[in-house]
N, C-alpha and C positions, 0 to 999 in steps of 0.2 A: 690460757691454754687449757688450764682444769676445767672449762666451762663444755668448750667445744665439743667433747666427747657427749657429754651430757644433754647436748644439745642433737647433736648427730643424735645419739639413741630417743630420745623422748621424739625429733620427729620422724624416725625409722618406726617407732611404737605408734605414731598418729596413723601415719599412713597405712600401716597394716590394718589397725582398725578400721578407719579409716574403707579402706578395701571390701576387708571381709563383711561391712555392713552395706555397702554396693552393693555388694556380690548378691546377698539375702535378699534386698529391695529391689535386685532387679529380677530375683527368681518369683518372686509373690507379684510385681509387675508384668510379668511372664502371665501367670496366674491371670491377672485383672484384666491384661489387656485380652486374652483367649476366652477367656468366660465369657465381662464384656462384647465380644464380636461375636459367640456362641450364642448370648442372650437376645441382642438386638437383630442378628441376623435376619428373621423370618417377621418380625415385627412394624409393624409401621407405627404403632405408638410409642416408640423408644427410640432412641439417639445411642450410638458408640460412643460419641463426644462424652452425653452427658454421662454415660453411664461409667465411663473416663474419669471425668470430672468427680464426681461426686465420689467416688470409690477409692482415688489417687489424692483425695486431700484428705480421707481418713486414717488414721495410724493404726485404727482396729483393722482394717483391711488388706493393708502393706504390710502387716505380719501371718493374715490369713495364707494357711497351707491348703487347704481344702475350702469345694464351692459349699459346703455346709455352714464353713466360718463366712463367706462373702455370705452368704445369703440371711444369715444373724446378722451380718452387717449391715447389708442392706436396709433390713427389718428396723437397726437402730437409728441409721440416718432417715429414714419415712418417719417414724415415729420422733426424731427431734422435728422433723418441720414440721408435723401434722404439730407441734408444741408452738412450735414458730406464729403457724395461721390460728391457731386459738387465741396467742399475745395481740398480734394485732387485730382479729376480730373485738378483742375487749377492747383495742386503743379505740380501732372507730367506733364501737357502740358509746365509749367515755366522751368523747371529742364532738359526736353531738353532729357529723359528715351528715348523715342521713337526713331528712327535711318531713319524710313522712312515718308516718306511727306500721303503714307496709314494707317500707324499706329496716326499718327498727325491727320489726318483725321476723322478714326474712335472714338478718344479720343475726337475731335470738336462733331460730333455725340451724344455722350456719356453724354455731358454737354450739348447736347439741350435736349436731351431724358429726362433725371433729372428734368433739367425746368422745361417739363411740367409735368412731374409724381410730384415735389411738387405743381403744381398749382390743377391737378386734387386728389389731396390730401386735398387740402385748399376747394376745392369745395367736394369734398366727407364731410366734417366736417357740412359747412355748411347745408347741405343735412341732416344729421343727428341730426341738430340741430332742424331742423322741420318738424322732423320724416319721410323723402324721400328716405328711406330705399332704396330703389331700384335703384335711383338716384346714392345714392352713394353707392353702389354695383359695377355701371354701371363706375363713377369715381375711385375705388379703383382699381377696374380688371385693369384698363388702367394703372394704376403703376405699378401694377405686371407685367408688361411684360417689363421693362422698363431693368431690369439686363440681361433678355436674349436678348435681340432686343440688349441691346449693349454688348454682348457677341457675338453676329451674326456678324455683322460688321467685329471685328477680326477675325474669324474663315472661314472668304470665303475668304482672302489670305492666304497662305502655310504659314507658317513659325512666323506670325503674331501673339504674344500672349496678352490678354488684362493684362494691369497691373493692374486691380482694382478686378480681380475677385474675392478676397475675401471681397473684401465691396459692388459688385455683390449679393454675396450668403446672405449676412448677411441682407441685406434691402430685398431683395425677402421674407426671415422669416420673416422680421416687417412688411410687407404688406399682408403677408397671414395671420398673427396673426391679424392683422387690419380688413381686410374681414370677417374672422369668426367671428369673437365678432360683426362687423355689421350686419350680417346675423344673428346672434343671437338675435341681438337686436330687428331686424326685421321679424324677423321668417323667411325668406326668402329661400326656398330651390331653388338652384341655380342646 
């Protein structure tokens, strides 16, 4: 009988918390999902799904109050994959995929292009961190082109196929999803 009480309250204490951290995750959801459909609305290179997706499994952004904090967030999940497609650009340059000394070539490419698309990523952030909206507008575009420009490379020999293209396509989304929310933040019509 001494227990029950104890029990009643420790799960009366769960459940409150319990609650009250619903309640938070669904206001900053509230947040995600309006931004989100703010961002992709007028866009045709952007997905609500994705931008769903990628926004709602990060825990920096399920705490963001402000599109300022999504749009640093944004910023960090672009710059992890742009990290992502650097790791496996080295896997296949190590593993030997490629068969021509042009396709080795256009993969060396591929790994500088990256570089600098996370450094003008890292500079877009701080740009937004002291509200140089434009700034980093002007740094994030420069990322966006960084999947096609090394898609280009492959595609002016015959026969020459990029082996990343689908971590290509997938960081082109995290960087357009990163631009709008910038531009949002910023009112910026580009």
């Amino acid at each position: 009988m001494g227990l029950f009480p104890f029990f009643s309250f420790s799960l009366f204490t769960i459940c409150i918390i319990f609650s009250s951290l619903q309640n938070s995750i669904l206001g900053c959801s509230d947040l995600i999902k309006q931004s989100c459909k703010n961002a992709t609305n007028d866009d045709p290179n952007s997905t609500y799904d994705f931008c769903i997706k990628i926004l709602g499994e990060n825990p920096k952004s399920n705490k963001a109050k402000t599109i300022e904090e999504l749009a640093l967030a944004t910023i960090d999940l672009t710059i992890c994959n742009a990290s992502k497609v650097v790791s496996t650009i080295s896997k296949v340059m190590r593993s030997k995929v490629l068969k021509t000394s042009y396709g080795n070539a256009c993969l060396k490419d591929c790994l500088s292009i990256y570089s600098d698309a996370i450094s003008a990523l890292r500079e877009a952030k701080r740009a937004i961190r002291i509200k140089d909206f434009k700034k980093a507008s002007v740094e994030i575009s420069s990322a966006v082109d960084a999947p096609s420009t090394c898609e280009d490379g492959f595609n002016e020999a015959q026969g020459e196929v990029c082996p990343i293209s689908k971590e290509n396509n997938l960081f082109f989304q995290h960087t357009v999803v990163s631009l709008a929310f910038n531009n949002m933040d910023g009112h910026i019509g580009l």
